[in-house]
N, C-alpha and C positions, 0 to 999 in steps of 0.2 A: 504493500500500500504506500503511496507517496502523496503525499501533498504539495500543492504545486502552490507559491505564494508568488505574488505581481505586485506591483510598486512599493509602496512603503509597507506591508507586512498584510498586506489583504490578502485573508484566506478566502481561495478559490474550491470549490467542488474537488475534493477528494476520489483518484481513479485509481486503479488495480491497472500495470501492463508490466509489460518485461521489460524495464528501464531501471536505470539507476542515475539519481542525481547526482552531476561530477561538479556542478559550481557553482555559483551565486555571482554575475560578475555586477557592481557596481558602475555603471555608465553614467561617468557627469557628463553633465553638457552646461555650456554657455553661449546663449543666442542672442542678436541685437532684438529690442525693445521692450518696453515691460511698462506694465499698469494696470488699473482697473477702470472698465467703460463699460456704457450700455453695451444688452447683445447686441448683434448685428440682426438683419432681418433674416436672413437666413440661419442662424443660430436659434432666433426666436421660435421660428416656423417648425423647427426642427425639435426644439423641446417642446412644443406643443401637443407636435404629432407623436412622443413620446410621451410622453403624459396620456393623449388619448388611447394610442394602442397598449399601454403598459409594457412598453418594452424600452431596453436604451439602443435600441438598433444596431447591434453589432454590428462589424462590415470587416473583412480583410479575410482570412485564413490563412492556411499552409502551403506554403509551396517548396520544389525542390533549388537545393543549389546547386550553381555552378561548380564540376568539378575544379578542384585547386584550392578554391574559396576557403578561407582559415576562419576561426571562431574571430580572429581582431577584425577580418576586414567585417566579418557579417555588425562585430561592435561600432565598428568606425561608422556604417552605412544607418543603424541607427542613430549613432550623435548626430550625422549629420544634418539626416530630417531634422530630428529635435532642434537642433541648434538654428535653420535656416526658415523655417515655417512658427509661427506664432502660432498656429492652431495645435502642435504636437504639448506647447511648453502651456495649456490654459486651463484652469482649471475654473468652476462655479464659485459665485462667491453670494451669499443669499442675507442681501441687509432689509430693504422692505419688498424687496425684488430680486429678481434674478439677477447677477453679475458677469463677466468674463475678467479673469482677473490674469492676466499673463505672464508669468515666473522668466526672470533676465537668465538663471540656470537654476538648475537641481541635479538628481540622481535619477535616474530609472534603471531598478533594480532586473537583470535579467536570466533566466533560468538556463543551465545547457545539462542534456540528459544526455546518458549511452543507452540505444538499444537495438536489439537485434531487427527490431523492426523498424524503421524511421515513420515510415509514410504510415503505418497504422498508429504507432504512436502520437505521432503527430498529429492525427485528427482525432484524436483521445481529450490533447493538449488544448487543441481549438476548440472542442465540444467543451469542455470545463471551464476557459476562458469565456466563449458566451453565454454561457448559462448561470455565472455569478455575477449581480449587476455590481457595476464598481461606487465607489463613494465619486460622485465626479465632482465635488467640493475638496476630499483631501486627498485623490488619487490623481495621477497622470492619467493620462486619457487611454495613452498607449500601453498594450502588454505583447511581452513579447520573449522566444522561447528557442533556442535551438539544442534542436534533435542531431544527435551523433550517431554514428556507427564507427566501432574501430576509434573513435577518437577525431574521425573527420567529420563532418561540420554535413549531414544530406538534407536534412528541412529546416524550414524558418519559420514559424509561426508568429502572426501578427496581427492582431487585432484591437478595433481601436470601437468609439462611437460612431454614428453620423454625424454627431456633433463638433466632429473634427472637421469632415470635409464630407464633399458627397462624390458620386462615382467619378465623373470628372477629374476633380481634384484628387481624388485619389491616384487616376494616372497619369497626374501631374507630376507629383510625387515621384511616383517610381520612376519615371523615366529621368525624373532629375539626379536622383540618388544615383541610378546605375553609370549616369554620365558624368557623376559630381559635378557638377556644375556650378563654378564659381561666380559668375556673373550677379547682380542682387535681384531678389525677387520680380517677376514680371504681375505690376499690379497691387495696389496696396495688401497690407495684410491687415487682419480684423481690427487692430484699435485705429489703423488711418479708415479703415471702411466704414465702420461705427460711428466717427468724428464727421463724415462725410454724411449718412443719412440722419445726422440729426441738426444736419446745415440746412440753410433754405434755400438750394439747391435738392437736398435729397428729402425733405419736407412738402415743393411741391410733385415731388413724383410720385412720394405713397395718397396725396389726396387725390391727384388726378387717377388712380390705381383705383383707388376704393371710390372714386366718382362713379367709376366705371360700373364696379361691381351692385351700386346704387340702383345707378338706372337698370340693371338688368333683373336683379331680384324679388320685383313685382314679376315677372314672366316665369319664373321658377317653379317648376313642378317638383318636390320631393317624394320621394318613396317613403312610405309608411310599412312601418314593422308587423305587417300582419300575418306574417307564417308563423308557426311551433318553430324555433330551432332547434334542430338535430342535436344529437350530443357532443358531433363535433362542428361546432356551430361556425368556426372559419378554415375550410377545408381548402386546399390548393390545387389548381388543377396546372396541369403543362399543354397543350394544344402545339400540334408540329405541322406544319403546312406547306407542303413543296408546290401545289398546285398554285396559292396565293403571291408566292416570292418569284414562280414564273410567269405570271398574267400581270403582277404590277406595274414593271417595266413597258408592257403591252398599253395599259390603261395609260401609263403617266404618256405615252407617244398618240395617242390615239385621241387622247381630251386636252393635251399640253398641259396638264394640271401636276404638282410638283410631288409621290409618291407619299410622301407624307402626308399630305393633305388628302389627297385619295382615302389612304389609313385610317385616317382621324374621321372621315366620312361617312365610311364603312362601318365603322363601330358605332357614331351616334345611331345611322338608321337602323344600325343593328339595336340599339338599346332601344329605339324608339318603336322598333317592331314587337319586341317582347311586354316591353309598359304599356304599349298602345298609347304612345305621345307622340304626336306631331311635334312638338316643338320641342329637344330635347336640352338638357343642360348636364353638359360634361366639364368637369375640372379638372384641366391637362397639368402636370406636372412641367414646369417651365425652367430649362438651365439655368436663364439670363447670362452665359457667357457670353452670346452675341453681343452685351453690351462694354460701351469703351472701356480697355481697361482690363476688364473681368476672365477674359480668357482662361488665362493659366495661375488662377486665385487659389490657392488650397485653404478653401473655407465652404460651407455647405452656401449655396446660393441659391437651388432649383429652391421655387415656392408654385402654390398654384393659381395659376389661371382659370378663369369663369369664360366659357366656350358657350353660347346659346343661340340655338339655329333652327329653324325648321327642316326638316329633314323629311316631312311625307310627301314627294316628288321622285322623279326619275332620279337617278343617281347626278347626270348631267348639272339637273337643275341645280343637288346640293350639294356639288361639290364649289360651283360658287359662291352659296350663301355662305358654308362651312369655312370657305378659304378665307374672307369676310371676318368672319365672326370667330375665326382661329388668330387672326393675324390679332386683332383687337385684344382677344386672351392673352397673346404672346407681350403685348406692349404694355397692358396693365397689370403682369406677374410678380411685381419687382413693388413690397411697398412693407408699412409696417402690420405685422400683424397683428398686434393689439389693437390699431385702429380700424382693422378689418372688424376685430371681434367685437367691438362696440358696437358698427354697423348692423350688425347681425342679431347681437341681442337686443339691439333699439327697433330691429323690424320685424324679428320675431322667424325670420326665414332658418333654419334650419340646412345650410349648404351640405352639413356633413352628409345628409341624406339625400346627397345625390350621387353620381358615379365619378371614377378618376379613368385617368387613360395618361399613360407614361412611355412615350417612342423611345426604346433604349438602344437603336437599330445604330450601326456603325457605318450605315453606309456603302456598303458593299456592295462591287456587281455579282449580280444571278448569275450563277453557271446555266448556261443553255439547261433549257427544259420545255418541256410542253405537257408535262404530265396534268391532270386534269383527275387524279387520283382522290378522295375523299381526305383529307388532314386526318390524325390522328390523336384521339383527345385522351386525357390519363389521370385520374386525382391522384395526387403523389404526396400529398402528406395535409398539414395546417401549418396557417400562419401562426406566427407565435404570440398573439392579441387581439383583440376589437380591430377591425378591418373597415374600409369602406364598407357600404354596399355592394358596391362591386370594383374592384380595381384590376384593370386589365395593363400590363408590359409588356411591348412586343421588342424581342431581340432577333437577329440573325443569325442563320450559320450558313455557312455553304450551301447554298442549294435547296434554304428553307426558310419561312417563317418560324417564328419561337414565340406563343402567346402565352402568358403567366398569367393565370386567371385566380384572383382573390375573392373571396365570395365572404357576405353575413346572411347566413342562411337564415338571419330572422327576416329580412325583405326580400330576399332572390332566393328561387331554390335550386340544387343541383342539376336539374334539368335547363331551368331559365340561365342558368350560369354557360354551360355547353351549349344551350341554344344562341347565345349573341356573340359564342365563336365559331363556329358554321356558319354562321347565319352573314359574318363581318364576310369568311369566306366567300362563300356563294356568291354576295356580291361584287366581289374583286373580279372573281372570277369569270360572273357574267359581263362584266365589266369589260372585257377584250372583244365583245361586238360579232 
């Protein structure tokens, strides 16, 4: 039995494997800036939806190393994050509000095992790391673990909050690390970004944001919680669609309409066929890295956009109300979220209780295909919390769509959940004329 301990002495879930602890090594670090400031908005949005869903949204895991690679370089490659991003060095600071308070250096304490197995150890390591929430007031944010065999250095286990950064930024990160990259940060870090949205510059962007979401919340249909839910009342499904990733490319040439938007199209009428709502309201998860600046921030930034469109028309008709009324979600994503939440409880509308939708796609070209094969739909586990209604992610692979379909089977049920991804299908599909 070993117990595995992460930052200053927080005991983590206790595992049984074939390892043995060889070290404790202490990593200082010392990074430029330090203070304490309001959150950022994207920080904000970020402990909210953590608060909502009860969870602190792990992100990262295990990966292999580089043959050669020694325990100092894999040490050095964490100081370095620490030391160059503000978001590794921040920890909560709670006086009548939430705080970010950013440490100039510290320690973070790190684990290195021997075991005959790395890679099952290793997700042993990762599974115990998410599943103990941290103190995120007296803990670093980050934990992290390397796995040996022989004494050489084969996985890295890393896991951190969303609160640090969101996927983005996280492969901001890595690819700075691997290149160490001396140059300074591209883009303020949280306490210049913080200083900046509570400028009146960044003052009128969340009013015109939440102007936005004003005028649309009279038009707002929400879902009401009228089903039994199941026992396992936020189950996960995976949806794979090779027919959908070969007919988009077709669709985006055929309508000149820009793939994403097709996407975003296709699931409103999808949702709007299942609720029987013409006029449907999705809340897209929004980067805002397109905005100046923001690119390569490692700080959480996506928040959501209020997307609302009529969608009971030919596909034609709504893919330009939707491009409209996406573009408009896309421009007002970027604001403060507690001034959102006032809006909300001054009107009484209920957003949470409507659907999200999250393009996590990379952009890839489609391997030829023409397949026209049915997708393949699979529940694959639960979410770890209170979910949307419904939250649907579409990612890529070679040769396929990848839809992650979240469900609260108190308002959608497992059927209505697989029905609005076929259904997103189908019309892609017919969509190629």
């Amino acid at each position: 039995m070993v117990d595995v301990v992460v930052g200053r002495g927080v005991e983590v879930e206790a595992f049984d494997a074939d390892a043995d602890l060889m070290d404790r090594i202490d990593v200082a670090f010392r990074g430029e800036g330090s203070g304490v400031a309001e959150l950022t908005w994207g920080q904000q949005s970020m402990l909210l939806t953590m608060d909502r869903e009860r969870s602190w949204l792990p992100m990262g895991g295990h990966q292999p190393v580089a043959p050669g690679t020694t325990v100092a370089d894999l040490v050095d490659e964490l100081r370095y994050s620490l030391e160059r991003y503000q978001s590794f060095r921040t920890r909560l600071r709670h006086d009548d509000r939430p705080l970010q308070e950013v440490h100039a250096d510290g320690i973070l304490v790190v684990e290195v095992y021997e075991s005959a197995d790395p890679s099952g150890f290793a997700a042993e390591v990762e599974h115990a790391y998410r599943t103990a929430e941290p103190d995120l007031a007296a803990d670093w944010p980050l934990r992290a673990a390397i796995v040996c065999r022989d004494g050489r250095p084969e996985r890295l286990v890393v896991i951190m909050p969303h609160l640090v950064t969101d996927a983005i930024g996280a492969g901001v990160m890595v690819a700075e690390a691997g290149a160490r990259v001396a140059t300074p940060v591209t883009g303020p870090q949280p306490l210049e970004l913080a200083a900046w949205q509570r400028s009146p510059s960044g003052e009128r962007q969340s009013a015109a944001a939440v102007r936005h979401w004003e005028r649309h919340l009279p038009s707002v249909a929400v879902l009401s919680p009228v089903l039994t839910p199941r026992p396992q009342q936020y189950p996960k499904a995976r949806f794979t669609s090779r027919s959908m990733a070969a007919a988009l490319p077709v669709v985006a040439a055929r309508t000149g309409v820009d793939p994403a938007t097709i996407l975003s199209t296709a699931f409103m009428m999808a949702v709007g066929q299942v609720t029987a709502t013409d006029q449907v309201a999705v809340r897209h998860l929004v980067g805002n890295r397109f905005r100046s600046g923001l690119a390569e921030v490692v700080t959480p930034l996506a928040q959501l956009g209020l997307c609302v469109a009529d969608v009971a028309s030919p596909l034609q008709e709504a893919l330009g109300r939707v491009a409209r009324a996406s573009l408009a979600a896309h421009k007002h994503a970027y604001y403060d979220p507690l001034r959102l939440a006032e809006l909300i409880a001054r009107t009484g509308t209920d957003v949470t209780r409507t659907v999200c939708y999250n393009d996590r796609r990379v952009q890839r070209a489609p391997a030829p295909d023409t397949t026209t094969a049915d997708g393949v739909f699979e529940w694959v586990g639960a979410s770890t919390g209170p979910t949307e209604p419904l939250f649907l992610h579409i990612d890529d692979e070679p040769g396929a769509l990848v839809l992650t379909v979240d469900v609260d089977t108190a308002f959608l049920s497992l059927t209505d959940a697989e029905t609005v991804a076929r259904t997103m299908e189908s019309i892609v599909v017919a969509g190629r004329g």
